[in-house]
C-alpha positions in Angstrom: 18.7 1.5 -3.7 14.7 2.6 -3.8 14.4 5.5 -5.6 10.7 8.0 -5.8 9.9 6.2 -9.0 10.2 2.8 -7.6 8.3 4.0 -4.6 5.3 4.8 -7.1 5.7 1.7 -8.8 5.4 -0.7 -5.9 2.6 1.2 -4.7 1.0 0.9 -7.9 1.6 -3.1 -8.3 -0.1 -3.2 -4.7 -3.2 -1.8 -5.3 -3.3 -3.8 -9.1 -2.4 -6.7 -6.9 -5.4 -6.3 -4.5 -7.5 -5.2 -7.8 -6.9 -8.5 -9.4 -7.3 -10.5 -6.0 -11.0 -8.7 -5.5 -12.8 -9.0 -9.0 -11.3 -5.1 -10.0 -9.2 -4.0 -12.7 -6.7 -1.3 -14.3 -7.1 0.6 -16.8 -6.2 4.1 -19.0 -7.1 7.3 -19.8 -5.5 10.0 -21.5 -2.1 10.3 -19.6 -3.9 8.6 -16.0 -3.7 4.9 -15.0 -6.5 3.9 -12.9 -7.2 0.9 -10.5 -9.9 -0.2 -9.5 -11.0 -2.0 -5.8 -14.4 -2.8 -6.0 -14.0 -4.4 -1.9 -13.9 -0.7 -0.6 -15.6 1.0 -3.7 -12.5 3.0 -4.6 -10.9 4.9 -7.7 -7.4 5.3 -7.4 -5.2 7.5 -10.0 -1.7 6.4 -9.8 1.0 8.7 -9.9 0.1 10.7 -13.5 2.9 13.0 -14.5 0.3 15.6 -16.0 -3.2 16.3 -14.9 -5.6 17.0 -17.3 -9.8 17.3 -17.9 -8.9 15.0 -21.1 -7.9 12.1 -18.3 -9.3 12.8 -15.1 -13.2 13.2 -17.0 -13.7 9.5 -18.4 -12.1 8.2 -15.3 -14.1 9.8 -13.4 -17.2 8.5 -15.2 -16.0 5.3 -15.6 -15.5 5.0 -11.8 -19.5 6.2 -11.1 -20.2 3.6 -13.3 -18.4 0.8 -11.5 -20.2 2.2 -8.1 -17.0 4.2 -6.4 -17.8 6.1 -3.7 -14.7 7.5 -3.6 -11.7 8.6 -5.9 -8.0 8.6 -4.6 -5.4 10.7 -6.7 -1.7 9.7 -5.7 0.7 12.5 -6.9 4.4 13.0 -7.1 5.9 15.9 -5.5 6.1 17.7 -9.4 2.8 17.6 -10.3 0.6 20.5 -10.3 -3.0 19.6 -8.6 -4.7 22.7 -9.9 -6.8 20.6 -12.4 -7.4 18.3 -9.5 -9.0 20.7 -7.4 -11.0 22.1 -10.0 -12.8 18.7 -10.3 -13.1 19.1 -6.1 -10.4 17.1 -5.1 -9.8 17.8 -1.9 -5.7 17.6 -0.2 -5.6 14.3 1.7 -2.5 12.4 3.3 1.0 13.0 2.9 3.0 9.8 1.1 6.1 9.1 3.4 8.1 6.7 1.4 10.8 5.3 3.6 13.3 2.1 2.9 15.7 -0.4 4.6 17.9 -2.8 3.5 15.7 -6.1 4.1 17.5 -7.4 7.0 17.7 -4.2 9.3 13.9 -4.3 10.4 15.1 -8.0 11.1 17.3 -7.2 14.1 14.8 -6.6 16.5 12.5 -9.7 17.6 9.5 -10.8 15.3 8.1 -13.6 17.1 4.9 -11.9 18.1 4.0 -11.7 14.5 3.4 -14.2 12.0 2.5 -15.4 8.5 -1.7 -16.2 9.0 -3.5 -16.8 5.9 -6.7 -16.6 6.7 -7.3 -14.9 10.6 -11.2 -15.9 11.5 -11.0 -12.5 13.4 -11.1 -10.6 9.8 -14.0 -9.1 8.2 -15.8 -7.2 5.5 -13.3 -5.4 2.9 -10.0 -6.3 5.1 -11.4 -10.2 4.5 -11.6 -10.1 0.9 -8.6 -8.4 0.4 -6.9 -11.9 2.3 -7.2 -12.9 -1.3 -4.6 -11.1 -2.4 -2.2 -13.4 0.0 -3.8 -16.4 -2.0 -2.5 -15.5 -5.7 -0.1 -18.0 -7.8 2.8 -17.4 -8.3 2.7 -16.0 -4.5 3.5 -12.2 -4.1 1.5 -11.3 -0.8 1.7 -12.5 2.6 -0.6 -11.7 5.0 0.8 -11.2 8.9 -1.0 -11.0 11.8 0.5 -10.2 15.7 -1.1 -11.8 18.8 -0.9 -11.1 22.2 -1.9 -15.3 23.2 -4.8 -15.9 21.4 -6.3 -11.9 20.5 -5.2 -10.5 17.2 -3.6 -6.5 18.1 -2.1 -5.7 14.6 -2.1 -7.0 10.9 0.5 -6.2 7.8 1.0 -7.5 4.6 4.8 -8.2 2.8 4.6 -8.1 -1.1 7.3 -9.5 -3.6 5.6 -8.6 -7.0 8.0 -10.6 -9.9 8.4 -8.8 -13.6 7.7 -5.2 -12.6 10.3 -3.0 -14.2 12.4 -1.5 -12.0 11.6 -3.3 -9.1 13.7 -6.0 -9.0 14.7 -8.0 -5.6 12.7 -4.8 -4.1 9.4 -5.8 -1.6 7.6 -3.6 0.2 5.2 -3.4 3.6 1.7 -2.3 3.0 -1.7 -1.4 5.2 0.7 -2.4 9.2 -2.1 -1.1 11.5 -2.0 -1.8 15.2 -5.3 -1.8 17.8 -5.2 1.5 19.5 -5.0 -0.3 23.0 -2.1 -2.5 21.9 -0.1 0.4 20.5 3.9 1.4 21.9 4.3 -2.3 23.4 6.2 -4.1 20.5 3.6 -5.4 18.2 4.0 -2.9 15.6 7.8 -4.0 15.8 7.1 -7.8 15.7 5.1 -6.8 12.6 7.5 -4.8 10.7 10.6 -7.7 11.5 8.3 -10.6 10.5 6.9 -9.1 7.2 10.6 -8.4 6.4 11.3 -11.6 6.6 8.9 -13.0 4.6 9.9 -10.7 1.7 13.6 -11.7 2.3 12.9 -14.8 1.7 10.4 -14.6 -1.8 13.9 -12.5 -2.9 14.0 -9.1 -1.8 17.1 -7.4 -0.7 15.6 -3.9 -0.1 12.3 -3.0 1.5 9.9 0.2 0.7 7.3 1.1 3.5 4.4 4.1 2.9 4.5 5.2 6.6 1.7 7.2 8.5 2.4 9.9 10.3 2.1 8.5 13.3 4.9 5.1 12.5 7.3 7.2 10.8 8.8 7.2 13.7 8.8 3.7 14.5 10.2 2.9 11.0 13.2 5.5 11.7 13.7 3.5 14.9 13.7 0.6 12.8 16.2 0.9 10.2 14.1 2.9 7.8 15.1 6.1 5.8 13.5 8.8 4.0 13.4 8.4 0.6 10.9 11.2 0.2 7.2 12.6 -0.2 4.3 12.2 -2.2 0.7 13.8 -2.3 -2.7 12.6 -2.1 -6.1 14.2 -2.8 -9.8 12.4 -2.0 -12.7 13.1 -3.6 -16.2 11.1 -3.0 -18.2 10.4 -6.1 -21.6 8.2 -6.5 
């Protein structure tokens, strides 16, 4: 059963995932864990249980120094974002954090969707992050829908192994549709055939971060709340 906390944490092994894929990196500061992803030049803080100058200061720095052009802070519902804001943090996104058992998204059809490695139609930061789909032991697979030959959507399914509190849980990250090729199945196709590819690395239960705008489509998918998170943006450099 997916919980807030191991909402955060899969959230947090993707983007150290993608990190260690692209030549980035994790690290600390007083109470704040960082990640680094040098493919779209930005900072994230992940889910700090206090906000102070004494963490969010050297991160800060740190991240001008790697060349971030922008800094992502990822709260929990808790947390005050006074100290946040005084930095200029500015409110961005709501988290969604919805889950389904592995096989629910499953019961409608996936075979518009598919595992694709490397999809020649792929560029710039979305290309390097492909590498993420490359690691060993395999945690990341990298789906693409078609409509005949023309890409319309992409998704990834992750399986991280030895994360605490994660265990035979996978999760759906970055499902993004074209805007033509929207409401006529392929976000769907996506959702079924990234489930599947987690069921079968080992997950029993899924976790999805849904926009606003597929939160609905998860709900019609199997999907439940689990509940909401914050996020403030601030660019730097």
């Amino acid at each position: 059963m997916a919980t807030i906390a191991s909402c955060q944490r899969l959230q947090h092994a993707w983007f150290t995932a993608l990190a260690s894929a692209t030549g980035g990196r994790s690290f600390g500061t007083h109470e704040s864990r960082w990640v680094w992803l040098p493919a779209r030049r930005q900072l994230m803080l992940m889910f700090p249980d206090e906000i102070s100058a004494a963490g969010i200061r050297p991160g800060l720095a740190e991240g001008s120094r790697l060349g971030a052009s922008s800094v992502t802070a990822w709260l929990g519902g808790s947390v005050d974002p006074a100290p946040l804001e005084a930095f200029g943090f500015h409110r961005g996104p709501q988290t969604c954090w919805m889950t389904a058992p592995v096989q629910a998204p499953q019961a409608w059809p996936g075979t518009a969707a598919a595992v694709e490695i490397q999809p020649p139609e792929v560029s710039g930061a979305d290309a390097e992050e492909l590498r993420v789909g490359h690691s060993q032991p395999r945690q990341a697979w990298h789906i693409a829908a078609r409509d005949s030959a023309r890409m319309t959507g992409r998704a990834y399914a992750f399986y991280p192994s030895g994360i605490a509190g994660l265990s035979e849980v996978g999760g759906i990250f970055s499902l993004a549709v074209g805007a033509s090729s929207r409401r006529r199945g392929f976000g769907t196709a996506l959702l079924s055939s990234a489930a599947a590819a987690a069921e079968a690395a080992g997950a029993k239960d899924l976790i999805v971060n849904a926009t606003a705008p597929g939160q609905d489509l998860c709900a019609a998918r199997g999907f439940s709340l689990v509940g909401r998170g914050r996020t403030y943006t601030m660019a730097i450099g």
